[in-house]
N, C-alpha and C positions, 0 to 999 in steps of 0.2 A: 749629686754630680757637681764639679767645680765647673764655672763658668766664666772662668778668669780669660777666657778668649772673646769676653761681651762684655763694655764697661758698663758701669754700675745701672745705666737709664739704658741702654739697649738691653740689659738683661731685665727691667722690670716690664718694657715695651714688646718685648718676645715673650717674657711668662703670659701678659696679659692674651696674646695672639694666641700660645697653646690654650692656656684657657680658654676663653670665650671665642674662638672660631674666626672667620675675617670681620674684621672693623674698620673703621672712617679714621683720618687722626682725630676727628672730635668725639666719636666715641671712646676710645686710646683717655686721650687728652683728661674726661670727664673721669672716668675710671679711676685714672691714676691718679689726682689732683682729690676724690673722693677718699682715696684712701692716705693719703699723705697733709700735712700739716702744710710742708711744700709748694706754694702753686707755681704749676710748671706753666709758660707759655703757647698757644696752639702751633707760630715757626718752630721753638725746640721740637716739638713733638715730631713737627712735622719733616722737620733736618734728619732726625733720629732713623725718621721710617725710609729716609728716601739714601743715607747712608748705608741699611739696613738690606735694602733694596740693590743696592749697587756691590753689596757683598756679595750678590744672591741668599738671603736669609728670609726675604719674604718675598711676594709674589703683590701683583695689584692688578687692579682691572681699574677700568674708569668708566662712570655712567654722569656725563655732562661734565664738570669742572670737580664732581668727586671722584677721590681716589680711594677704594677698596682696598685694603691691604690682610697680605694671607700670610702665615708662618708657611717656607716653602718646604720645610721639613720637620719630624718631630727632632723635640729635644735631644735624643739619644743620639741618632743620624746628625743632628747639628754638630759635635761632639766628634764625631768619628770624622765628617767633613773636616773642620778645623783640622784635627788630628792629622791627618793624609797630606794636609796641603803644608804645615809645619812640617812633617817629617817631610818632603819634596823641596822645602827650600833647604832643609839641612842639608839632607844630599847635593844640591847644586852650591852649596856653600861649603861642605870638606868632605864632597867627593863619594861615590858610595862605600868603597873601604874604611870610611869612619864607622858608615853606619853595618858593614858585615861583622867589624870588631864588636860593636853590640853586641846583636844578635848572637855569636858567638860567647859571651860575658852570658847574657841572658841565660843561653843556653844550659849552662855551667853551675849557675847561682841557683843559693836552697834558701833564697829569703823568701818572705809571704809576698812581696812584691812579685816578685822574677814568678815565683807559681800562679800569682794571680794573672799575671798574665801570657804566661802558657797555657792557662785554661779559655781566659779571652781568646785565644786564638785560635783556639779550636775547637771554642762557639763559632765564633766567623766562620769557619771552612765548613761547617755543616750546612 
């Protein structure tokens, strides 16, 4: 799955979260700083998760001055989120008749694309 809706450190900061379950930033921080040549700072880290947070992309609890952080959704549902809320600004940006001309095209079209995602769609509706 392309992930070009998460720049390059919120995507290694979100893989980390599906992976291993909720973490601290200095768990995060240790992880990734472990696997990387890299060393990231614990404020990046910590900017990362709290931007992250205000997307709604992760969840957090606090126990004293630590902040727990949780991926608020899987990766797939991250994905179709973005998706939703992109196609709702295109519509309030050229209207929904840009987007039925689509749909319509879609409709029509014999590429692997246009079928693959007439099949997407009717996964979703089941």
């Amino acid at each position: 799955m392309e992930g070009d809706y998460l720049g390059p450190l919120e995507r290694r900061v979100m893989d980390q979260l599906w992976k291993g379950g909720p973490q601290t930033v200095g768990d995060i921080l240790e992880t990734l700083n472990g696997a990387s040549a890299r060393r990231l700072a614990y404020t990046t880290v910590m900017t990362i998760l709290v931007r992250l947070h205000e997307k709604a992309y992760v969840t957090r609890s606090q126990t004293g001055r630590t902040y727990t952080y949780e991926a608020a959704m899987a990766e797939a549902v991250l994905a179709a989120t973005v998706g939703r809320r992109e196609l709702s600004r295109l519509i309030d940006r050229y209207g929904a008749a840009s987007l039925a001309r689509f749909a319509e095209d879609l409709g029509t079209a014999q590429t692997p694309l246009a079928q693959r995602l007439r099949e997407l769609a009717k996964e979703e509706s089941r």
